[in-house]
N, C-alpha and C positions, 0 to 999 in steps of 0.2 A: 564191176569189180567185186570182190571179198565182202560180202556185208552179213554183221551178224543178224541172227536170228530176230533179235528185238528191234534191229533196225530195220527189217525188214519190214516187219508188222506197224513200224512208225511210218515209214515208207509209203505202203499199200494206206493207212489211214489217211495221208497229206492227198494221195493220188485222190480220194474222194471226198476229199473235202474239194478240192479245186472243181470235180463233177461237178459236184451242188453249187459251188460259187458259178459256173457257167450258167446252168441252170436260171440263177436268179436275176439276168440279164444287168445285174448292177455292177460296175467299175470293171468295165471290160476292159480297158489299161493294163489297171493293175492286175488284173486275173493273169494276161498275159507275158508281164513281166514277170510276175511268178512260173507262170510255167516254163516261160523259155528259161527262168536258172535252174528248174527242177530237173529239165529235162536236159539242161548243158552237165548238172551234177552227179544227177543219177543215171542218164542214156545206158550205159555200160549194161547196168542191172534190167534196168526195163528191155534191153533187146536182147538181153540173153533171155528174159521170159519168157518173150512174144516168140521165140526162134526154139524154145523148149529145151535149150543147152542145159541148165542147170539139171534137170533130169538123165541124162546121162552119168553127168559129172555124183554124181548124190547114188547112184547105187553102187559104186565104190566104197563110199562111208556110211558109219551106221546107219543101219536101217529107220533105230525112230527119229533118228537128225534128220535124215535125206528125206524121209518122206514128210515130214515138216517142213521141210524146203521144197518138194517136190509142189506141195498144198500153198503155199505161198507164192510161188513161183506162176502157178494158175490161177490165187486170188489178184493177184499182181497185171497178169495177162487181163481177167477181165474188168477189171478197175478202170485201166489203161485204154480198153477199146469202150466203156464206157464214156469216161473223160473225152476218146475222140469225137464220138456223133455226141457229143453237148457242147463241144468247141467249134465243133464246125455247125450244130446248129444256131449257137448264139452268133458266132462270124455271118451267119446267112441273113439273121435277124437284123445284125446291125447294118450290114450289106444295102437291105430293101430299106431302109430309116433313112438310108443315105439316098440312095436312088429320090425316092418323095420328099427330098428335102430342096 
């Protein structure tokens, strides 16, 4: 959907915090209860990134808006494919804990 400019950049920050919570292999639960609402809430935003929609849509409007959104839009994209290879490495981690358990 529609999201302003600062929410966006709150947005792209929460995407990497969750990164580094993956990362730190602690309260893998909760990590993922977080993410499945971030990503029940935000999905909208985050797949028009990964799909590069927002960039068409932005050279219609101002030039210094849309390329601030254009720039977000890709800081968003790799935040997002970050967050995935740390989720699915931590998933893998806990995976093989379980196996030798």
């Amino acid at each position: 959907g529609e999201h302003d400019v600062e929410g966006i950049d709150f947005l792209i920050l929460f995407v990497e915090y969750l990164s580094k919570a993956a990362e730190t292999r602690e309260n893998f639960e909760a990590f993922n209860a977080y993410l499945n609402r971030f990503l029940f809430v935000h999905g909208g935003i985050i797949r028009a990134a990964e799909a590069g929609e927002e960039k068409e849509k932005e050279k219609e409007k101002d030039e210094e808006k849309g390329g601030r959104r254009v720039a977000q839009m890709t800081a968003m994209k790799e935040a997002m494919q970050s967050l995935k290879m740390n989720q699915h490495a931590a998933a893998n981690r806990l995976k093989e804990k379980l196996m030798k358990a």
